[in-house]
C-alpha positions in Angstrom: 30.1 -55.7 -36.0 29.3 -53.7 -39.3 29.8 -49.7 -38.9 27.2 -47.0 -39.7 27.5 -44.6 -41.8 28.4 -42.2 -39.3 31.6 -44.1 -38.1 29.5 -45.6 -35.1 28.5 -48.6 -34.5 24.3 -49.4 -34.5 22.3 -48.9 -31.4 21.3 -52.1 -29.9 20.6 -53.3 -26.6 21.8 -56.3 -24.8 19.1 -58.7 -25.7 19.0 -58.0 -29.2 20.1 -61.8 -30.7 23.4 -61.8 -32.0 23.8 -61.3 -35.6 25.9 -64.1 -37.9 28.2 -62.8 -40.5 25.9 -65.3 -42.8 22.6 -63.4 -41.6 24.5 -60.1 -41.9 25.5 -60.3 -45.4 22.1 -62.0 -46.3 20.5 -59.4 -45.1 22.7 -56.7 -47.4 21.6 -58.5 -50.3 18.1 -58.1 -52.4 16.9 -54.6 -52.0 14.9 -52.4 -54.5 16.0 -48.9 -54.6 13.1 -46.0 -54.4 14.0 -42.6 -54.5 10.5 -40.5 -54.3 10.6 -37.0 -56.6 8.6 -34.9 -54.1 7.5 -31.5 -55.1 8.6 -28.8 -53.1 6.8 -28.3 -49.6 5.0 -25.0 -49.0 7.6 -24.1 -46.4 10.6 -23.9 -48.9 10.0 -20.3 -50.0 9.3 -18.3 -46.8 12.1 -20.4 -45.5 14.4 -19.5 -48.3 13.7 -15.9 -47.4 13.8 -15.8 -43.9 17.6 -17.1 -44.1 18.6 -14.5 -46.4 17.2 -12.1 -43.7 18.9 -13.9 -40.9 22.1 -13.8 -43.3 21.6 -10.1 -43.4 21.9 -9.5 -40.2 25.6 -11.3 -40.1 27.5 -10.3 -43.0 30.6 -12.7 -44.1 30.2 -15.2 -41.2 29.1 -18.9 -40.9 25.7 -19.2 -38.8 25.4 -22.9 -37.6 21.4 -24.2 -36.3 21.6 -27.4 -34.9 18.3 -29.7 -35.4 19.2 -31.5 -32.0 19.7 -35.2 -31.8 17.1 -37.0 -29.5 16.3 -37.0 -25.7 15.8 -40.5 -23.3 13.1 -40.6 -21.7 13.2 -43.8 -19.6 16.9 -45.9 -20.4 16.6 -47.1 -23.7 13.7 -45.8 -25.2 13.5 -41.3 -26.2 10.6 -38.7 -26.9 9.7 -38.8 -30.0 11.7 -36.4 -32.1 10.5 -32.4 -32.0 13.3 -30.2 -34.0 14.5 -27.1 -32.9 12.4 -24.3 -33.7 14.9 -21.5 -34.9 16.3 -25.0 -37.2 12.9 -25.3 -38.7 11.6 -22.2 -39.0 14.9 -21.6 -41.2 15.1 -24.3 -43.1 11.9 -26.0 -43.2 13.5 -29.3 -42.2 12.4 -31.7 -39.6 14.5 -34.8 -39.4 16.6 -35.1 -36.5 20.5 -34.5 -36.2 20.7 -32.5 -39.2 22.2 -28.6 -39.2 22.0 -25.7 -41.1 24.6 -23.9 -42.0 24.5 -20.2 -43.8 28.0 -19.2 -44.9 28.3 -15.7 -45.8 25.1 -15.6 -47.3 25.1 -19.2 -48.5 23.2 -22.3 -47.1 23.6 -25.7 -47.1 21.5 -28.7 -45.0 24.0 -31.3 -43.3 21.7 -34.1 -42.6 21.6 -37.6 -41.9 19.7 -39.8 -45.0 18.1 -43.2 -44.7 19.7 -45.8 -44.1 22.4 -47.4 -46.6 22.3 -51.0 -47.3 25.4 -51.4 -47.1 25.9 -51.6 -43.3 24.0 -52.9 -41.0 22.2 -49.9 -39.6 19.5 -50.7 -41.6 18.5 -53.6 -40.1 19.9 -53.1 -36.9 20.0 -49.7 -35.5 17.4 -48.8 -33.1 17.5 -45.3 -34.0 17.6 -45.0 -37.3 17.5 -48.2 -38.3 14.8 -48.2 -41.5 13.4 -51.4 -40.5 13.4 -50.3 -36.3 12.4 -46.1 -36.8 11.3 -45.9 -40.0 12.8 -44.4 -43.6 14.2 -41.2 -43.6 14.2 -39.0 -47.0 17.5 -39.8 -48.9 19.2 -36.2 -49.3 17.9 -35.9 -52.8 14.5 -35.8 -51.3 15.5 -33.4 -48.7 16.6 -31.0 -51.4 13.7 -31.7 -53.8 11.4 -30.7 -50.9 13.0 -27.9 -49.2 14.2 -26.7 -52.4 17.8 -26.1 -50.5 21.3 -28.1 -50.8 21.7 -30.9 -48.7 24.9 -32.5 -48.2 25.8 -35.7 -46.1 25.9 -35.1 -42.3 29.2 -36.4 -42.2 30.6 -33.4 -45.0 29.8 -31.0 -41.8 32.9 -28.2 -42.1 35.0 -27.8 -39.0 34.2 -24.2 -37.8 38.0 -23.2 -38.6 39.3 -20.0 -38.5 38.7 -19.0 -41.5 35.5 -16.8 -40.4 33.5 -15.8 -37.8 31.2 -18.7 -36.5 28.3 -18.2 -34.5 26.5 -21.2 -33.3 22.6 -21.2 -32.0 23.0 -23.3 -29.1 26.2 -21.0 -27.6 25.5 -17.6 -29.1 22.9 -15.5 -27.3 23.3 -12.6 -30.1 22.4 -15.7 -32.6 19.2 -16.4 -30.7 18.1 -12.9 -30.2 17.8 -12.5 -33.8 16.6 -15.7 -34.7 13.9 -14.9 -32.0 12.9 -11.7 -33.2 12.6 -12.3 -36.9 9.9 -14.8 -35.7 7.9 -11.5 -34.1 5.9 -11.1 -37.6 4.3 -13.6 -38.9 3.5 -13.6 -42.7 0.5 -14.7 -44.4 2.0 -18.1 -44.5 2.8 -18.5 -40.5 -0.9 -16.6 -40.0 -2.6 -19.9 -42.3 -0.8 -22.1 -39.9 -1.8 -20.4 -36.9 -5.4 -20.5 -38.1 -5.2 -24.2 -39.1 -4.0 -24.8 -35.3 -6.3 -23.3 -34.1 -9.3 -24.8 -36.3 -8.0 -28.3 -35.1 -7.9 -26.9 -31.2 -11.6 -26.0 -31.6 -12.4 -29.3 -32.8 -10.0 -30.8 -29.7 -12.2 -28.7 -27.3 -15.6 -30.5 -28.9 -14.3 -33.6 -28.7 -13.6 -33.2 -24.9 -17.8 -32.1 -24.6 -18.8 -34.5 -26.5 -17.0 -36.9 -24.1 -18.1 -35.3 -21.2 -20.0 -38.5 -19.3 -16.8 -40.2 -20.3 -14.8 -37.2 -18.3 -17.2 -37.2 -15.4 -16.1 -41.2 -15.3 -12.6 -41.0 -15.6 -11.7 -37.4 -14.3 -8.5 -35.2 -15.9 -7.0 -38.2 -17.8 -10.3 -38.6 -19.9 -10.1 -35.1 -20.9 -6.3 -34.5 -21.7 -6.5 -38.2 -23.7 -9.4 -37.3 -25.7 -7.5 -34.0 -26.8 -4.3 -35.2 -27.5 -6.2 -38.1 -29.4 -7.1 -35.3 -32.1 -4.1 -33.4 -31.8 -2.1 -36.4 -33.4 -5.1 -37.5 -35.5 -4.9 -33.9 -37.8 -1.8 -32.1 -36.1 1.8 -33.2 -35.3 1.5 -33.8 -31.6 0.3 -31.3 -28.5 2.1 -27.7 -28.3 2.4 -28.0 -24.7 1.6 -30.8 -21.9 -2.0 -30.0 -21.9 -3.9 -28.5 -18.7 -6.8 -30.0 -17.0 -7.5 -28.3 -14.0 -10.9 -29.2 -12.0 -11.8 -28.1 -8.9 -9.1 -26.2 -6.9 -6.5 -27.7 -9.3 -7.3 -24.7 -12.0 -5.6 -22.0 -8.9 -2.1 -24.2 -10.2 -1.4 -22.2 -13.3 0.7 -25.5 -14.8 -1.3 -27.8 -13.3 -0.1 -30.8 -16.1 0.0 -34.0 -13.6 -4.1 -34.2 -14.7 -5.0 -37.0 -12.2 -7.8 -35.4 -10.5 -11.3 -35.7 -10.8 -14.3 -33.9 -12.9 -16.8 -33.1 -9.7 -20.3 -32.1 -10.5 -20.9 -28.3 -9.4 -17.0 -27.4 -10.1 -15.6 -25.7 -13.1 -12.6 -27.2 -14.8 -9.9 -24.8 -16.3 -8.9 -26.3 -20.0 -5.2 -24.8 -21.6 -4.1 -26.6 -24.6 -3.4 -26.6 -28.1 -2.6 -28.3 -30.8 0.9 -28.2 -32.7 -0.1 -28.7 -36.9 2.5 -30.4 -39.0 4.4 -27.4 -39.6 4.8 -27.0 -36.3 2.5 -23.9 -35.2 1.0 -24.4 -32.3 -2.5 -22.5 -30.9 -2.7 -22.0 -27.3 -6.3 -21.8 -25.8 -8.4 -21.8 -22.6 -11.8 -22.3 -21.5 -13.3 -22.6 -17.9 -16.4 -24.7 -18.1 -19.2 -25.2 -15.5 -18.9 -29.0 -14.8 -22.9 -29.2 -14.5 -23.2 -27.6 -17.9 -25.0 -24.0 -15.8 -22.7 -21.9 -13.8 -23.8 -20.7 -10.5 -24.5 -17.5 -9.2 -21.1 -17.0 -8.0 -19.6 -19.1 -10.8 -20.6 -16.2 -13.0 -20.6 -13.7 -11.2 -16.8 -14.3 -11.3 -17.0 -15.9 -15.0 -17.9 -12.9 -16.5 -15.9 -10.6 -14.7 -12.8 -12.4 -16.0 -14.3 -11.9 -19.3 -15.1 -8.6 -19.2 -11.5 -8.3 -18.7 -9.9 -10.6 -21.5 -12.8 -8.2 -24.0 -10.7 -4.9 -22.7 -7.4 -6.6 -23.1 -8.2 -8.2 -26.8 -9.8 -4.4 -27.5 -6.4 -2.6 -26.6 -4.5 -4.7 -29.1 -3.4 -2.3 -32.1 -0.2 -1.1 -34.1 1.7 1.0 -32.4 0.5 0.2 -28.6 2.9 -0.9 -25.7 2.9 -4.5 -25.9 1.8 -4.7 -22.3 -1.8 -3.0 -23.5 -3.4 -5.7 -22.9 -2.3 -7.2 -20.0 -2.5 -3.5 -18.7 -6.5 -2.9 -19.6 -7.2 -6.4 -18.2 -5.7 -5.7 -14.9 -7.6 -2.3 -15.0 -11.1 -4.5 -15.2 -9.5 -7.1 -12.7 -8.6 -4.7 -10.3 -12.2 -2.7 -10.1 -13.7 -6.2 -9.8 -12.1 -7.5 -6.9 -12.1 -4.1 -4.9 -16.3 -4.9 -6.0 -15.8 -7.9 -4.0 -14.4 -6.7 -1.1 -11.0 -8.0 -1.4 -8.5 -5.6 -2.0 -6.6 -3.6 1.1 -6.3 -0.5 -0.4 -8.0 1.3 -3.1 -8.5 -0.4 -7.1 -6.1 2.7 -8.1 -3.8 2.3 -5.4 -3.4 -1.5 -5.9 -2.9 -0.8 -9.4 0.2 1.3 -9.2 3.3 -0.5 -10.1 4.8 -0.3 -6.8 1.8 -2.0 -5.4 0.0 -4.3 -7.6 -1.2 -6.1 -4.3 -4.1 -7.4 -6.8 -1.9 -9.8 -8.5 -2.3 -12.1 -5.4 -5.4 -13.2 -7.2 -4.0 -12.7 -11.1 -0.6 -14.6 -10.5 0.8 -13.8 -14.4 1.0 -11.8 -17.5 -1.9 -11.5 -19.9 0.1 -11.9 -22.8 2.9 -13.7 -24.8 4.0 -14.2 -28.2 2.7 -17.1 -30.2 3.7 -19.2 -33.0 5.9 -22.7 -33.5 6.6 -22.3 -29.3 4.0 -21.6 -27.4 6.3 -19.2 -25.8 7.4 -17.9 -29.1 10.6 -15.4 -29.7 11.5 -15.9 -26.0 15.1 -14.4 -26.5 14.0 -11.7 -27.9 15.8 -8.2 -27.0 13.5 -6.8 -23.8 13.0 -3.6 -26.0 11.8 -5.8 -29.5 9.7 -7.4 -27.2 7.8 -7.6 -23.7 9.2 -3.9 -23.5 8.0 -3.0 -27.1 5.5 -2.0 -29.3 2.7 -3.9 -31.0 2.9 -4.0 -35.0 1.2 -5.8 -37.9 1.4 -9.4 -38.3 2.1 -10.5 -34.6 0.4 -13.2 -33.0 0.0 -13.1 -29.3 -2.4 -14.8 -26.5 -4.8 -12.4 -24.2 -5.3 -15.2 -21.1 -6.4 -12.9 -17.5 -7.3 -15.0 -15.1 -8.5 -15.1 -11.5 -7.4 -17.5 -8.7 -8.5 -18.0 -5.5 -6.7 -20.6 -3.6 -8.0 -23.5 -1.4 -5.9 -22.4 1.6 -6.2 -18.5 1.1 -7.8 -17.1 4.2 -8.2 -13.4 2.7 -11.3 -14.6 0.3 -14.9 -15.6 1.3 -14.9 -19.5 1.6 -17.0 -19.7 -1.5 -14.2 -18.3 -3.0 -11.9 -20.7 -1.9 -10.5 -23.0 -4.9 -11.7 -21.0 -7.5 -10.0 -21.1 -10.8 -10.9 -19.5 -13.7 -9.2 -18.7 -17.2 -10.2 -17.1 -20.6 -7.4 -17.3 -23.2 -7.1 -16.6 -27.1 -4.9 -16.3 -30.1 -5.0 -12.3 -31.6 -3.4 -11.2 -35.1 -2.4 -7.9 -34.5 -3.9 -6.4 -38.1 -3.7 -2.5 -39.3 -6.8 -1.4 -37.3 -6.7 -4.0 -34.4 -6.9 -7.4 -34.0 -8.1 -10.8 -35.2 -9.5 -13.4 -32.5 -7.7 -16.7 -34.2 -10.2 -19.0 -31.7 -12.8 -17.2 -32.0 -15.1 -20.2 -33.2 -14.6 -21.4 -29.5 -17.3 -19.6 -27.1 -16.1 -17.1 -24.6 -19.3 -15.4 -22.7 -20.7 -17.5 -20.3 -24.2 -17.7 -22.1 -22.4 -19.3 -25.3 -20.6 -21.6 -23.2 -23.5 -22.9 -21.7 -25.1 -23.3 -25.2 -22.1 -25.0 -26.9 -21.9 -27.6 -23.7 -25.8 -28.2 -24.3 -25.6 -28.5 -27.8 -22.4 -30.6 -27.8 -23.7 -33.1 -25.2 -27.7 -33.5 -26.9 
């Protein structure tokens, strides 16, 4: 059996046919070479300048950012490929097993090319097997894009002693400021965001559009016909999509989407679709079922709205990054001592060593947002959930209300109640800028975009 180029031998499976030495050197024979000149990809530049920031902040040592290699899903067969983000976002590449390396300053792309021909992975390997996964870019064509050198995965350097080497996947001071030099976005990472969230609009439509379709077939119906766009103009879904109808929008990851769409419900809709260059929008509607909310559908409807308007209004430079979250809870808090709920007082509840009104609010308002949907998660505390707002970040406002089926402090009518309004904000020099805003949020305009969309 032929060797890869990796020293391995190919992937196969038991009831692949065996191969002949007469099939194996036929098949070695007769190939056309094709290297494509690609220009350079739009990424190259701000990537290019976000590692000599990231080198910056680790003077004279080697920085090593693993792509990851891929994950089974189900015995022989994996998820389809997703890099790392911290790899990407620094480098701009997206093939699998590859890793960056920044060596006092300098940086170099170890990466694993298409297949040669002459081994047999080409033919045989299941995994990166040209004629099984697909071709690969050649390392020429990695370096012509990403406008970086790219060496052979096999030239990978030991991490000797030589220097200090700090690895992504081991090195929590790596990832903290890998994480926070993803906080601002520039005008680049903003156009992305924006495309994201262009396609997520046109996602949501599709979903109206299908509504008879969703009424038929329930949950499934809804996160299919979303996902279907997602891959049709993006690279895939940001996150396992949320389709929550009925009492199934009180489960805040409510992703198993088997339920049905029942006339006079709401459903709760989170998802968002991941673009090419890996930027995801994250984006939630609660829509009346019927097309009309009720009364009391409303009632609570635009209560939750009034509250995501104070939150996306406290959003500036400068401000706590908790603003938001805190002026929603304000509106939240007033509402449900309206209706009767609360124990104590809106003002007592709201003191932090109460917050007895989060029974009904469950999470945060806000988190950071760019290629994770849960971007610059291991960011320093202070740089971040404990920080200040500034210029060029992207985060979601999402307040919510939930009343759940078994909850014996609500009204019945309350009971199994879920409702969600979330958005994308660009923090800008005087405020904010709604990145979803082409999606309806008052109650009015929903009802008018689910009419319109449906004829």
């Amino acid at each position: 059996m032929s060797e890869n180029e990796t020293g391995t031998e190919p992937k196969i499976e038991s009831h692949d046919p065996a191969v002949p030495a007469a099939y194996a050197a036929f098949m070695r024979e007769g190939w056309g070479e094709r290297e494509l000149d690609l220009p350079v990809a739009p990424v190259a530049g701000p990537a290019a300048r976000r590692r000599a920031r990231l080198a910056e902040a680790f003077p004279g040592e080697r920085l090593v950012l693993p792509a990851g290699g891929f994950k089974v899903r189900a015995y022989d067969t994996d998820y389809r490929f997703r890099p790392d983000t911290a790899h990407t976002y620094f480098s701009g590449n997206q093939t699998s097993d590859a890793v960056l390396v920044i060596d006092d300053g300098e940086a170099v792309l170890y990466a694993r090319p298409r297949s040669s021909r002459d081994t047999d992975e080409f033919f045989r390997d299941r995994q990166y097997g040209e004629l099984w996964a697909g071709r690969r870019p050649s390392l020429k064509e990695m370096s012509d894009s990403l406008g970086l050198e790219v060496r052979h995965l096999d030239d990978l350097p030991s991490a000797d002693g030589d220097r200090k080497t700090r690895d992504l996947t081991t090195d929590p001071e790596l990832a903290r400021v890998a994480s926070e030099l993803r906080l601002i976005k520039d005008p680049w990472e903003v156009a992305q965001l924006q495309e994201a969230c262009d396609i997520t609009t046109l996602g949501f439509e599709d979903v109206v559009r299908e509504w008879d379709r969703a009424l038929e077939y329930g949950e499934r119906w809804v996160e299919g016909t979303f996902f279907r766009r997602a891959r049709a103009m993006g690279n895939d879904i940001g996150y396992d999509s949320i389709v929550g109808g009925g009492k199934h929008a009180t489960t805040l990851h409510w992703i198993d989407n088997t339920g049905p769409i029942t006339p006079g419900e709401l459903v709760l809709l989170d998802m968002g679709v991941e673009n090419t260059s890996l930027y995801t929008a994250d984006v939630t509607r609660t829509l009346p079922v019927d097309g009309t909310f009720t009364a009391l559908q409303r009632e609570l409807y635009d209560l939750v709205y009034a509250a995501q308007q104070a939150g996306i209004e406290a959003l500036k430079p400068g401000e706590i990054f908790r603003a938001g979250h805190n002026a929603a809870m304000e509106v939240l808090a007033h509402g449900l001592e309206d209706l009767k709920l609360l124990p104590v007082s809106a003002e007592e509840a709201l003191d932090p060593e109460s917050r007895v009104y989060a029974r009904w609010t469950l999470h945060g308002t806000s988190h950071m947002l760019g290629m994770d949907v849960h971007d610059c998660g291991q960011a320093a505390p202070e740089s971040y959930a404990e920080g200040t707002l500034a210029e060029g970040m992207v985060l979601t406002v999402e307040p919510g209300l939930y009343f759940q089926e078994d909850d014996l402090l609500v009204p019945e009518e309350l009971r199994g109640i879920g409702i969600r309004i979330e958005d994308d904000l660009l923090v800008t020099a005087d405020g904010s800028t709604n990145l979803s805003a082409a999606l309806p949020r008052t109650s009015t305009e929903v009802e008018e975009w689910m009419a319109r969309l449906r004829g």
